[in-house]
RODREN-85855 format. One record per residue (C-alpha): y negated, x negated, z negated; residue number from 1. Coordinates in Angstrom, 3 decimals. Example, Ala and Ser with C-alpha at 12.3 -4.5 7.8 and 13.67 -1.06 7.14 Angstrom:
2
pt c2=4.500 | c1=-12.300 | c3=-7.800 | i=1
pt c2=1.060 | c1=-13.670 | c3=-7.140 | i=2
// end
This chain:
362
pt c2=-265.101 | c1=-63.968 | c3=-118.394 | i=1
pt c2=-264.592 | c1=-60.246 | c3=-117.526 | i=2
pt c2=-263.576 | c1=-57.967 | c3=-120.774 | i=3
pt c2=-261.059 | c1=-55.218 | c3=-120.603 | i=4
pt c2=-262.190 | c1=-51.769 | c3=-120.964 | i=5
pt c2=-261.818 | c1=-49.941 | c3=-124.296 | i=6
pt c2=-260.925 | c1=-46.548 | c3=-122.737 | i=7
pt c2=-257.908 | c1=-48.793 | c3=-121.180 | i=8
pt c2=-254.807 | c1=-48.108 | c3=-123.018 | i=9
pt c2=-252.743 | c1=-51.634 | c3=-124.674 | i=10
pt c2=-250.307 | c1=-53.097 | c3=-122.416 | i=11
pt c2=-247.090 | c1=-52.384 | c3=-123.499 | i=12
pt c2=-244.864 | c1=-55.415 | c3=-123.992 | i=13
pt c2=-242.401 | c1=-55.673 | c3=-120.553 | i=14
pt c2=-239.068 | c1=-56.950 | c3=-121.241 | i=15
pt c2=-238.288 | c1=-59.625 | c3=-118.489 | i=16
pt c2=-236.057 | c1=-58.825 | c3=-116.688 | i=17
pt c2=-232.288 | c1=-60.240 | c3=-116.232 | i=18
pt c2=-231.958 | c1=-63.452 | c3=-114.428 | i=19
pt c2=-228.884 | c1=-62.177 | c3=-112.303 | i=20
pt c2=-230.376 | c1=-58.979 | c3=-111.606 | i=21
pt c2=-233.511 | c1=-60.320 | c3=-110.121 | i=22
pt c2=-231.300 | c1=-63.013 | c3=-108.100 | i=23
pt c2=-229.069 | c1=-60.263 | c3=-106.263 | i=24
pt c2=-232.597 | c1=-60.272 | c3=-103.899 | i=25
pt c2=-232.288 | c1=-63.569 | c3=-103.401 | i=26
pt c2=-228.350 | c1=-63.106 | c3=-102.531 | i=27
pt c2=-229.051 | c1=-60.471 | c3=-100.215 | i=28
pt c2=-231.966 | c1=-62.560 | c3=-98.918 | i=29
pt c2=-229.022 | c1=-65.321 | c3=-97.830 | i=30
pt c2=-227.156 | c1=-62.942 | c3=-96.073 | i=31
pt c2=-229.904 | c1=-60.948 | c3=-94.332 | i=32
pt c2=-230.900 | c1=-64.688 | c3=-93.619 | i=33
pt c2=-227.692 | c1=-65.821 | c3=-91.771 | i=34
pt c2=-227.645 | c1=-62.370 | c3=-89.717 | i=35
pt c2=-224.394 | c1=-61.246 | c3=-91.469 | i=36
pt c2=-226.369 | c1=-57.327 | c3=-91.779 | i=37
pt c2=-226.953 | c1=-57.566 | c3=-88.006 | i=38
pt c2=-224.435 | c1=-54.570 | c3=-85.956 | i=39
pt c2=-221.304 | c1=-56.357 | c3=-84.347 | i=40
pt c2=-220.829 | c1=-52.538 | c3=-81.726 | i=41
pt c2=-218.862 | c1=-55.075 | c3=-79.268 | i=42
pt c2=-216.368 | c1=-55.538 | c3=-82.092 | i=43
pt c2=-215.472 | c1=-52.352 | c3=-83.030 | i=44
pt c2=-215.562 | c1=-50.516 | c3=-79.218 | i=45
pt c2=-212.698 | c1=-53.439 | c3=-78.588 | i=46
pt c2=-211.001 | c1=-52.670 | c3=-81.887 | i=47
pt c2=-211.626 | c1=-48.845 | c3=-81.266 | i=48
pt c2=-210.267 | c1=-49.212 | c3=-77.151 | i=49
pt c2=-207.046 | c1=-51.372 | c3=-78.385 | i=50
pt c2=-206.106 | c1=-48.380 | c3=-80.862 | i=51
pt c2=-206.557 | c1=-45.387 | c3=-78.335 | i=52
pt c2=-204.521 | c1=-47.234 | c3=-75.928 | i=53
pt c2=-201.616 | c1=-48.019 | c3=-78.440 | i=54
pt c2=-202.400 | c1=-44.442 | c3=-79.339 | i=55
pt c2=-201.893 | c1=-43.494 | c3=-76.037 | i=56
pt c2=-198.599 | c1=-45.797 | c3=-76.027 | i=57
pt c2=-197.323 | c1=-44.086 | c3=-78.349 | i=58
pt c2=-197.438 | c1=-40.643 | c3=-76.942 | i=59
pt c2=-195.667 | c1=-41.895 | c3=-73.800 | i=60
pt c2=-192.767 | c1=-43.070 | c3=-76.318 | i=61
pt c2=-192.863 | c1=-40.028 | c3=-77.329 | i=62
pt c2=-192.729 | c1=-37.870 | c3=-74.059 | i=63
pt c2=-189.843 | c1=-40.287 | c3=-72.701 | i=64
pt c2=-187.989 | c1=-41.054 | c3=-75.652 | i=65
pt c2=-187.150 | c1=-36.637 | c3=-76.017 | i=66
pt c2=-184.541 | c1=-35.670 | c3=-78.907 | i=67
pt c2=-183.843 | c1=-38.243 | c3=-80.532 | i=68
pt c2=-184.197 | c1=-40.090 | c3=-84.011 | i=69
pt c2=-185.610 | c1=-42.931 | c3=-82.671 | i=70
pt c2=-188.381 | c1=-40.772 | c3=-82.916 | i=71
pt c2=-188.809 | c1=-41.269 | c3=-86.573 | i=72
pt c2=-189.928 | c1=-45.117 | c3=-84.971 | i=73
pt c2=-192.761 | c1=-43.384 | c3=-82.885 | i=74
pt c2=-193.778 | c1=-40.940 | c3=-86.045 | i=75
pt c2=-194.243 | c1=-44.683 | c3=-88.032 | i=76
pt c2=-196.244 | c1=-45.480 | c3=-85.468 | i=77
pt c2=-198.550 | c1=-42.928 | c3=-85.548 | i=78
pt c2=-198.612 | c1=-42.987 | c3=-89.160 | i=79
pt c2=-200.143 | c1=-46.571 | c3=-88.872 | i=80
pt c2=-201.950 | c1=-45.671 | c3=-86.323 | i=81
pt c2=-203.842 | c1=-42.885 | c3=-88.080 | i=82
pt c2=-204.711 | c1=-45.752 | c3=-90.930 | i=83
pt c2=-206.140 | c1=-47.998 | c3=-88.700 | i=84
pt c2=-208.116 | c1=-45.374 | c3=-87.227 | i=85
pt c2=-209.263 | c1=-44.145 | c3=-90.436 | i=86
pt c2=-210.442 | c1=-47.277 | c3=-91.454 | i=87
pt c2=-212.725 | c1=-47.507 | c3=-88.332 | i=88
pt c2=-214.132 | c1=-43.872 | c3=-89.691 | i=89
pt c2=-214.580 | c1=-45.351 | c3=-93.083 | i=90
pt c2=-216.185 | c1=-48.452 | c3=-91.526 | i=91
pt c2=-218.830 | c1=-45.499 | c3=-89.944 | i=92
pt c2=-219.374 | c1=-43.815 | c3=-92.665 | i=93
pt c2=-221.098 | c1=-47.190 | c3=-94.478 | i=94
pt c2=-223.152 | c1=-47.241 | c3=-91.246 | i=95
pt c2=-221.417 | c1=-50.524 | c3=-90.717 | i=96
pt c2=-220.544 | c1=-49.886 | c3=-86.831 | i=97
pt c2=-224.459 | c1=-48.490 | c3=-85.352 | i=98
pt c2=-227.658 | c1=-48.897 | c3=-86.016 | i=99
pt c2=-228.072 | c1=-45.048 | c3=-85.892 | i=100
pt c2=-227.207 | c1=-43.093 | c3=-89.298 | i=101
pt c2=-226.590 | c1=-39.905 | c3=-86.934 | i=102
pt c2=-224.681 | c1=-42.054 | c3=-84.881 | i=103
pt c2=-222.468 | c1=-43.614 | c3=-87.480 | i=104
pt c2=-222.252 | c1=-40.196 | c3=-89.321 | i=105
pt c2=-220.661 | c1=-38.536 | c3=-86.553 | i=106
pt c2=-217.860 | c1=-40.921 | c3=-85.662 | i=107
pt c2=-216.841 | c1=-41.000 | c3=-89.248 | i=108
pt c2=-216.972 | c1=-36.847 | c3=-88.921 | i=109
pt c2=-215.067 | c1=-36.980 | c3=-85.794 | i=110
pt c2=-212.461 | c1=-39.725 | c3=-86.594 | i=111
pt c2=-211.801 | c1=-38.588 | c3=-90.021 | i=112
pt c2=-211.124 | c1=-35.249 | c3=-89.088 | i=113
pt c2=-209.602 | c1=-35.619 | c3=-85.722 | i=114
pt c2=-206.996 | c1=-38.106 | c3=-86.350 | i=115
pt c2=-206.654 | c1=-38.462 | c3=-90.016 | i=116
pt c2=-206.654 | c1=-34.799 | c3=-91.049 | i=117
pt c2=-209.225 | c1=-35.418 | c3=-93.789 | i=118
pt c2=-212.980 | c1=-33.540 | c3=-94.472 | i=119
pt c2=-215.428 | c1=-36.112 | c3=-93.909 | i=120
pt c2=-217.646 | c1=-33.876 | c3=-95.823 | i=121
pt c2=-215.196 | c1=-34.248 | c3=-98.750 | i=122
pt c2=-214.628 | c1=-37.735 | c3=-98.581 | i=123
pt c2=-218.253 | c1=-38.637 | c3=-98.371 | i=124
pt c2=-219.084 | c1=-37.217 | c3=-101.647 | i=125
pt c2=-216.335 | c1=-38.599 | c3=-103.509 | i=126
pt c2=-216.568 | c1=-42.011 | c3=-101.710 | i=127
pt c2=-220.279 | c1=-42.023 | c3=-102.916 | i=128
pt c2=-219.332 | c1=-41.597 | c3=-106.030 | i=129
pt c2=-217.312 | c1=-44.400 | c3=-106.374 | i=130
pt c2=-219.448 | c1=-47.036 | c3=-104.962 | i=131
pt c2=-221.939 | c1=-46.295 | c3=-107.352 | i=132
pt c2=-219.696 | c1=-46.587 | c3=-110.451 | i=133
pt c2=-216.555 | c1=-48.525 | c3=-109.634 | i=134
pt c2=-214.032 | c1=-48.174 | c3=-112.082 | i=135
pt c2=-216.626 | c1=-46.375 | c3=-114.589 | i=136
pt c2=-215.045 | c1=-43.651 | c3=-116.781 | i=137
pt c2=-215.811 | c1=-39.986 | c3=-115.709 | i=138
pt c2=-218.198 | c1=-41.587 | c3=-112.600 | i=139
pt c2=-215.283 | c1=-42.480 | c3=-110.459 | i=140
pt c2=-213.018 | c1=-39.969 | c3=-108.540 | i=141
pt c2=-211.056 | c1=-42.778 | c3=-107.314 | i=142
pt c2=-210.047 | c1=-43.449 | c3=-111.297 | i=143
pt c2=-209.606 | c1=-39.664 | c3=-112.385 | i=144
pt c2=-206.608 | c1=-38.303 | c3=-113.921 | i=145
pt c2=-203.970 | c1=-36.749 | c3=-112.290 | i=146
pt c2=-200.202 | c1=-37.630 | c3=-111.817 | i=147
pt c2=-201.109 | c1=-41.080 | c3=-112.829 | i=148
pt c2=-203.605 | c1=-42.576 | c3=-116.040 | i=149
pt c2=-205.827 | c1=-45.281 | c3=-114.399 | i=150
pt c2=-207.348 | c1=-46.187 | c3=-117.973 | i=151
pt c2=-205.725 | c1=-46.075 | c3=-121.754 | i=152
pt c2=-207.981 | c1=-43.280 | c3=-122.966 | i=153
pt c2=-206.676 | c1=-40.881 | c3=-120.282 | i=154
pt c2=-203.420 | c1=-42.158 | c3=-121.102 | i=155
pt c2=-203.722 | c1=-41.804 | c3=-125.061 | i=156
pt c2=-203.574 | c1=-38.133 | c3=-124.803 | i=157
pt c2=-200.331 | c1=-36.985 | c3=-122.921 | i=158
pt c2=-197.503 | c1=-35.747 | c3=-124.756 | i=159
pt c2=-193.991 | c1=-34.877 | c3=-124.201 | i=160
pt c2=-192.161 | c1=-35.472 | c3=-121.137 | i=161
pt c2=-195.409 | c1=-35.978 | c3=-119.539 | i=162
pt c2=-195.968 | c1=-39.182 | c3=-121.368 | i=163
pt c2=-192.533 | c1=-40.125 | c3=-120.970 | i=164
pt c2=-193.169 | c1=-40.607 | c3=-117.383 | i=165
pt c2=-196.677 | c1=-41.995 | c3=-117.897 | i=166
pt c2=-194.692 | c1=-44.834 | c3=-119.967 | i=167
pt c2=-193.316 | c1=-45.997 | c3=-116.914 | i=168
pt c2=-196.183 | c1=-44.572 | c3=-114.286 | i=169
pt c2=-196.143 | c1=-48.326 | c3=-112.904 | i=170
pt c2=-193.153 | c1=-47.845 | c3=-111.109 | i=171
pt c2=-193.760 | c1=-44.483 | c3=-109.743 | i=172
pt c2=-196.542 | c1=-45.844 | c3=-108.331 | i=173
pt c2=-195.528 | c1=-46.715 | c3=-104.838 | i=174
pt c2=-193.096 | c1=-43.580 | c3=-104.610 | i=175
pt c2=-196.156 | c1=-42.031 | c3=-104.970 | i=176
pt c2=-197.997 | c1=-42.918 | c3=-102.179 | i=177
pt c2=-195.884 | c1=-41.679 | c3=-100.075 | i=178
pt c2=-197.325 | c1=-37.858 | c3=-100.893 | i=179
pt c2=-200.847 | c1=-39.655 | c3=-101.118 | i=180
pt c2=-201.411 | c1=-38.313 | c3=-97.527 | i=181
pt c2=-200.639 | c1=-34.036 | c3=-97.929 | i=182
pt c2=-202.917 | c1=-34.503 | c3=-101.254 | i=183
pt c2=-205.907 | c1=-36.071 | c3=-99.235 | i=184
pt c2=-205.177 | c1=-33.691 | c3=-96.733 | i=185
pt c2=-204.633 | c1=-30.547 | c3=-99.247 | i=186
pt c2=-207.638 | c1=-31.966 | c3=-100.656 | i=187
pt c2=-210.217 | c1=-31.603 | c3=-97.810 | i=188
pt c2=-208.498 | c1=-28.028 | c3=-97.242 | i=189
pt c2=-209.712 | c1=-26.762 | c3=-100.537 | i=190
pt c2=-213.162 | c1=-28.613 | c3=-100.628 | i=191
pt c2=-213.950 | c1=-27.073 | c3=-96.928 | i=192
pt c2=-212.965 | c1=-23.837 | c3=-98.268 | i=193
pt c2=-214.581 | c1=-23.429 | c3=-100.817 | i=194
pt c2=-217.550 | c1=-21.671 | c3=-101.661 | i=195
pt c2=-220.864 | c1=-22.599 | c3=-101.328 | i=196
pt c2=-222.906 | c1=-24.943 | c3=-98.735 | i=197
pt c2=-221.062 | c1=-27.756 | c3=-97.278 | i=198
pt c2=-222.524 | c1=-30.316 | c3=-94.211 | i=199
pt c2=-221.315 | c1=-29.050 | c3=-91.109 | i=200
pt c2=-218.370 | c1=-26.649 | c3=-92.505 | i=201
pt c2=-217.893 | c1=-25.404 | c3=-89.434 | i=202
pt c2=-217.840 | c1=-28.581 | c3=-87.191 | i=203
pt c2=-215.061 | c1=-29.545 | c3=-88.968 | i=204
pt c2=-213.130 | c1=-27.136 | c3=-89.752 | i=205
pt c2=-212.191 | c1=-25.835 | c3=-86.692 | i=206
pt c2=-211.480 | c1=-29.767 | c3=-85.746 | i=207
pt c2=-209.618 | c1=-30.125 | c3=-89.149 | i=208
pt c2=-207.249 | c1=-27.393 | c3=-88.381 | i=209
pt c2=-206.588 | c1=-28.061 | c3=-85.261 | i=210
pt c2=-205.635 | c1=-31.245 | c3=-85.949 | i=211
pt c2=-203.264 | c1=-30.168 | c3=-89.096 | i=212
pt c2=-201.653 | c1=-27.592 | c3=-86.634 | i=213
pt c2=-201.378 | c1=-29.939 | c3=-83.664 | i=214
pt c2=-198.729 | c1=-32.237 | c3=-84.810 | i=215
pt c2=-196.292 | c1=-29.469 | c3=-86.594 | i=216
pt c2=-196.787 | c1=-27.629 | c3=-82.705 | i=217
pt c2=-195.711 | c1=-30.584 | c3=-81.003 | i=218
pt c2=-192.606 | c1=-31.722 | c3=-83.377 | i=219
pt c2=-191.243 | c1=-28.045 | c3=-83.048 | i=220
pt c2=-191.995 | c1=-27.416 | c3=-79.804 | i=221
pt c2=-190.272 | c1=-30.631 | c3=-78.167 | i=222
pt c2=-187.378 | c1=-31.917 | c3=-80.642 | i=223
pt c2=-184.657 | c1=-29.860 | c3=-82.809 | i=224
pt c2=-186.023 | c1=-28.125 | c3=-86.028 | i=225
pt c2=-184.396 | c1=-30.663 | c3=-88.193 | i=226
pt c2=-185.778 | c1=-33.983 | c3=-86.218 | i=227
pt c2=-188.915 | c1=-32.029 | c3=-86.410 | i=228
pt c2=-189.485 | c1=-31.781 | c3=-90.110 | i=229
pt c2=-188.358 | c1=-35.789 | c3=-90.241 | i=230
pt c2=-191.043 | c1=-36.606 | c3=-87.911 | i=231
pt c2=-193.266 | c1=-34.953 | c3=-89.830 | i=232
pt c2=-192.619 | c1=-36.436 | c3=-92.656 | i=233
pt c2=-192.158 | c1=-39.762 | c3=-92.002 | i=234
pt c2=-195.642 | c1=-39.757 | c3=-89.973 | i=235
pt c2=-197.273 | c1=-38.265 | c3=-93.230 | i=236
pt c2=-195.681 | c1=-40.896 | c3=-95.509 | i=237
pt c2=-196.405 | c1=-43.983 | c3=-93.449 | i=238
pt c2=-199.985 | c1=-42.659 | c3=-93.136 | i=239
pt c2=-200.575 | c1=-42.049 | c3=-96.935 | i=240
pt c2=-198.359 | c1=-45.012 | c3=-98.322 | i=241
pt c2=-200.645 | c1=-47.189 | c3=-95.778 | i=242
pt c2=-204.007 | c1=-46.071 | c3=-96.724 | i=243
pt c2=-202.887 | c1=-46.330 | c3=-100.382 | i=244
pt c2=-201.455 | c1=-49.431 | c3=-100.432 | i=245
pt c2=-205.150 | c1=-50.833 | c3=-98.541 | i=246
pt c2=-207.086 | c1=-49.553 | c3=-100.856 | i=247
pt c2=-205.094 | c1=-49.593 | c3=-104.390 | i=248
pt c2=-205.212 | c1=-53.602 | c3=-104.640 | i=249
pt c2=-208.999 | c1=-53.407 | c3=-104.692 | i=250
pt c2=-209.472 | c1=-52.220 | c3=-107.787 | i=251
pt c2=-206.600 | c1=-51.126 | c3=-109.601 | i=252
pt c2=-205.947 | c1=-53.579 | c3=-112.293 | i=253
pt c2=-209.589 | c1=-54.414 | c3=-112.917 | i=254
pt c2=-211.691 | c1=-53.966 | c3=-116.034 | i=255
pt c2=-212.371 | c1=-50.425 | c3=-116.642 | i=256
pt c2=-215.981 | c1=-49.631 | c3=-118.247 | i=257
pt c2=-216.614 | c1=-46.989 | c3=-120.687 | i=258
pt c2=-219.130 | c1=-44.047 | c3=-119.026 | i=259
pt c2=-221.968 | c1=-44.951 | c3=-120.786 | i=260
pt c2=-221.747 | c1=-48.887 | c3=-120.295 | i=261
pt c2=-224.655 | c1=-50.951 | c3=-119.453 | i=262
pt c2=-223.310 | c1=-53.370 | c3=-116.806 | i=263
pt c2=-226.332 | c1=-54.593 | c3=-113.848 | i=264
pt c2=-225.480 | c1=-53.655 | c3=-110.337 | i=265
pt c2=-224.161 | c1=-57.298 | c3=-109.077 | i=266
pt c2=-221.785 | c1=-57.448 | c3=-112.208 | i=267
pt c2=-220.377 | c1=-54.209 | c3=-112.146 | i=268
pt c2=-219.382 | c1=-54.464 | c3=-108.256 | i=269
pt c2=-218.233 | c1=-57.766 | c3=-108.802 | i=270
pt c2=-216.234 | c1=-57.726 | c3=-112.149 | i=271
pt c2=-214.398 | c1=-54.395 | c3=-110.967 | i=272
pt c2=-213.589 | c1=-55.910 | c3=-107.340 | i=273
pt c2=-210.036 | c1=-57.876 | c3=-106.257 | i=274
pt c2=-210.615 | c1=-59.643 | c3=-103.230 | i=275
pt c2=-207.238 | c1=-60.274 | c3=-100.794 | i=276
pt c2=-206.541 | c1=-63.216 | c3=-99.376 | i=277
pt c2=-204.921 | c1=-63.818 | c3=-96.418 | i=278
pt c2=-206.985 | c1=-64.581 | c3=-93.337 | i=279
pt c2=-208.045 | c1=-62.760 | c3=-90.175 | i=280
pt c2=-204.336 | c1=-60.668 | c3=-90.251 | i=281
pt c2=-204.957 | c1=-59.718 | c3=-94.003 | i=282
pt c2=-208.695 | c1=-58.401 | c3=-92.528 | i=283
pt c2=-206.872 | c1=-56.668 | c3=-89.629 | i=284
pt c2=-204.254 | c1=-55.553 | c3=-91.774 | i=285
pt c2=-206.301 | c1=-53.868 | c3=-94.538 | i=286
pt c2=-209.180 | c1=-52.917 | c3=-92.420 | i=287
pt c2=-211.684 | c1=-55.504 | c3=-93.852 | i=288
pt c2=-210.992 | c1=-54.080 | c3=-97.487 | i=289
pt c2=-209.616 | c1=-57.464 | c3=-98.515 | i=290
pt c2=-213.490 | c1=-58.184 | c3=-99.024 | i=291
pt c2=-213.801 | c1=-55.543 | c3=-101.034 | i=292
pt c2=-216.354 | c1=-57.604 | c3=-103.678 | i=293
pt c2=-218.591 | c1=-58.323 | c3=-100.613 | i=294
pt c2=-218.207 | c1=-55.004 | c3=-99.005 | i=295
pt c2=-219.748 | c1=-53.069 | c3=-102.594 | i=296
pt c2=-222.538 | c1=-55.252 | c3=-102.744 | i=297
pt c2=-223.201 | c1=-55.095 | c3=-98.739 | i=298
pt c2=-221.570 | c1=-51.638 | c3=-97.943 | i=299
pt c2=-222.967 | c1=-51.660 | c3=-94.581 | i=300
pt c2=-221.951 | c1=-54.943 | c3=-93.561 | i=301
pt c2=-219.910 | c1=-55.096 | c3=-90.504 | i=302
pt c2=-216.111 | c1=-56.283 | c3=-90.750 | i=303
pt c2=-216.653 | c1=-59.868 | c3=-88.866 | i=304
pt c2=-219.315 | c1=-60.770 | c3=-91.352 | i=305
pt c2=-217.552 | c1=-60.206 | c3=-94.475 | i=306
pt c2=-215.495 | c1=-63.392 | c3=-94.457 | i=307
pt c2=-218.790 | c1=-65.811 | c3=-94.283 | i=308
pt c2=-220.369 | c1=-63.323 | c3=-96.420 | i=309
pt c2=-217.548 | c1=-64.216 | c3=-99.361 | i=310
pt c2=-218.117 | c1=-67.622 | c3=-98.860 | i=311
pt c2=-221.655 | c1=-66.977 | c3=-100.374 | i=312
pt c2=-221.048 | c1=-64.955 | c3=-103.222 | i=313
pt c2=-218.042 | c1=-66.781 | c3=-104.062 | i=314
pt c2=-220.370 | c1=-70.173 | c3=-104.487 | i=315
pt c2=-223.154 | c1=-67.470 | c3=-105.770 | i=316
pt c2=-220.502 | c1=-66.287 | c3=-108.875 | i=317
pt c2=-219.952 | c1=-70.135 | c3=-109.644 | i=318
pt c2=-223.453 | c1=-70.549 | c3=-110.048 | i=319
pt c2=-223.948 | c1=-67.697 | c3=-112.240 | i=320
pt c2=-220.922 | c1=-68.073 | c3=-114.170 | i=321
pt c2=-219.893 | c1=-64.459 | c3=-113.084 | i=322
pt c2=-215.939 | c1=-64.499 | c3=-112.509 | i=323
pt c2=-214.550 | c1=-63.669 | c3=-108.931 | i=324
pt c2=-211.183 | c1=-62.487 | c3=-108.459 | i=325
pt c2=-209.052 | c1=-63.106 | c3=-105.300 | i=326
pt c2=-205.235 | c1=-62.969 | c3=-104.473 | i=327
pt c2=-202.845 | c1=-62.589 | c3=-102.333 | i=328
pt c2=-201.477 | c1=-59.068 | c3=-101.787 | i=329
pt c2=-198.159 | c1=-59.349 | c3=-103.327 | i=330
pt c2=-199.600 | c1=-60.627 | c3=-106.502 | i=331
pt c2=-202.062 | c1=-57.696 | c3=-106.555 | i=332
pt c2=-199.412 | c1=-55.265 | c3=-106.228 | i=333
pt c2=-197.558 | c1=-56.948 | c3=-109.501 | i=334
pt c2=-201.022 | c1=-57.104 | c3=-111.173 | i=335
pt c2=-201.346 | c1=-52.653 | c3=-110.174 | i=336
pt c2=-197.886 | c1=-52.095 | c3=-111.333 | i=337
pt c2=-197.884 | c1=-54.432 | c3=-114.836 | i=338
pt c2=-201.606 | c1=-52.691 | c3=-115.151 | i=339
pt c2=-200.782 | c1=-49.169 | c3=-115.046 | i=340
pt c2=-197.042 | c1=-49.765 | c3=-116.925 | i=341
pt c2=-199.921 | c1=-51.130 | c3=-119.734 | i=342
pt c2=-201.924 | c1=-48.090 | c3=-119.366 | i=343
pt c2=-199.057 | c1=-46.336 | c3=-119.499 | i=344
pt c2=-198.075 | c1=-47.308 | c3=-123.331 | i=345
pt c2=-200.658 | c1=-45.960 | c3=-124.807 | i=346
pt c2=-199.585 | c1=-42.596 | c3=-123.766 | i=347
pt c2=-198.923 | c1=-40.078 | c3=-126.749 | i=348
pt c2=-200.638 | c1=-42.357 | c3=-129.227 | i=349
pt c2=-204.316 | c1=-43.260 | c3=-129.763 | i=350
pt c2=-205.576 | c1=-46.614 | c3=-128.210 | i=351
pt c2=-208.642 | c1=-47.959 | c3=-128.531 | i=352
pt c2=-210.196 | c1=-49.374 | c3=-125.421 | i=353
pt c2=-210.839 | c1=-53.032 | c3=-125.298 | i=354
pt c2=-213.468 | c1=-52.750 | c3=-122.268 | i=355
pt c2=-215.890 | c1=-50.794 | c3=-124.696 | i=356
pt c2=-216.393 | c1=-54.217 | c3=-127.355 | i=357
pt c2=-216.597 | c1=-56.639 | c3=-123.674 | i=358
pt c2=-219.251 | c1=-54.995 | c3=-122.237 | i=359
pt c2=-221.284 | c1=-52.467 | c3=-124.863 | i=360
pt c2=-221.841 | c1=-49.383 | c3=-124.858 | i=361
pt c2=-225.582 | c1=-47.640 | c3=-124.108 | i=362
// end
């Protein structure tokens, strides 16, 4: 029987570690196992084709159509056209699309900047962020304070006529989107500007401006100065009340966790996540973000697979006793509006937060 050395220092007692956190292999194992992390390119070169040609539709309209409101119909268009595109970009930047990073990195570059106006530089960094804390206080951009208070301890401080508005920020919500698309845009202006090293600065901004300038050319150049600025807006409205109306019902309304929480990897992306249901439209529709719990714990899953791939965790959460939230899109937008009119109360007086005592603090 061999004798440990005395010059070898004591083991130190290893705490095991926790039974769901160890199983999120075997979860992944599934999936890898049923080829849902295999590339689907044929899927999203047909999705990609169908949108450049209604793209393309669209600029006939507006070529034949000339001065006239019903071009407020084509500048919808393009406004959900834009989205759809965008989502494709977003889709690349998760390297969900090819099996090349450099690949997938560049069509997110050139989509997001080309067609939606946005830095992909910017949105990179901030959509990093919020993978890798979902709803966390102070980790997640997509959760920071601004015109609206996404948790009660933002909320708790605003005074005045500032917190009069807060009181009812639920049902500004949706008016809101409507400027969400100059903001992201505004947004990726500043951040490309600003000082300091940025990824391929200048690859995109030359594209970024151009793109930002192209559109305002075009309006003025072809239809009356007062059609113009209509166009313009409308396009920008439909564009950022789309995008924020796909991505608000994935998280908005879900637990919030205190900064320095303790919550494992499979629970946080899980317990913070609001699936949509709805079928292959709702995945059209919203750009596969209706799987939004299986697209944060397989971000680089391709759109097709996500619907098998909820079918898994879904029977994986039973298991586990780990709740999984899904509904339709409607009552997700009643859940986001009741949430943040909530959230909302607690302006100008202190509230404690309830998440803090539910899932400990580190």
């Amino acid at each position: 029987m061999s004798q440990t050395s005395t010059t070898e220092r004591p083991s130190k007692a290893v705490r095991p570690p926790n039974a769901v956190v160890l199983s999120y292999s075997e979860l992944l194992k599934t999936v890898r196992a049923e080829g849902l992390l295999k590339r689907r390119v044929g899927f999203y070169i047909s999705v990609f084709a169908s949108l450049v040609l209604l793209l393309t539709g669209t600029w006939f309209g507006f070529a034949l159509i000339g001065p006239s409101w019903y071009q407020l119909l084509i500048a919808a268009a393009l406004g959900i056209l834009c989205t759809q595109l965008s989502f494709l970009a977003h889709e690349a930047g998760h390297r969900q699309i090819f099996a090349s990073r450099r690949a997938n990195d560049w069509s997110a570059r050139i989509l997001a900047t080309s067609v939606a106006g946005i830095s992909y530089s910017w949105w990179e960094q901030k959509h990093g962020a919020h993978h890798n804390s979902p709803n966390v206080i102070s980790k997640d951009p997509d959760i920071k304070t601004g015109a609206l208070a996404f948790h009660v301890e933002a909320a708790a401080g605003r005074q005045g006529r500032f917190a009069f508005l807060t009181r009812r920020q639920g049902w500004f919500f949706f008016p809101l989107l409507l400027l969400l698309g100059i903001s992201l845009q505004w947004e990726s202006l500043m951040y490309i500007c600003r000082p300091g090293a940025i990824k391929h600065r200048w690859v995109e901004t030359p594209i970024l401006l151009a793109r930002l300038l192209a559109l305002p050319v075009l309006a003025f150049t072809f239809l009356p100065l007062g059609m113009a600025f209509a166009f313009l807006g409308v396009q920008i409205m439909v564009f950022g009340f789309y995008m924020g109306a796909s991505f608000a019902p994935n998280h908005k309304g879900m637990p919030v966790l205190p900064e320095d929480s303790r919550v494992d990897f499979l629970r946080r992306q899980i317990l913070t996540a609001r699936n949509i249901s709805g079928g292959p439209f709702m995945n059209i529709l919203l750009g596969g973000l209706n799987h939004q719990a299986e697209h944060h714990l397989f971000p680089d899953m391709a759109r097709p697979h996500l619907r098998r791939a909820s079918e898994i965790v879904r029977s994986y959460c039973e298991k586990h006793s780990i709740a999984y939230t899904e509904t339709t899109l409607m009552q997700s937008y009643a859940i986001v509006v009741r949430y943040l009119n909530e959230v909302g109360l607690a302006a100008g007086r202190g509230f404690d937060c309830p998440v803090a005592s539910a899932h400990g603090r580190g």
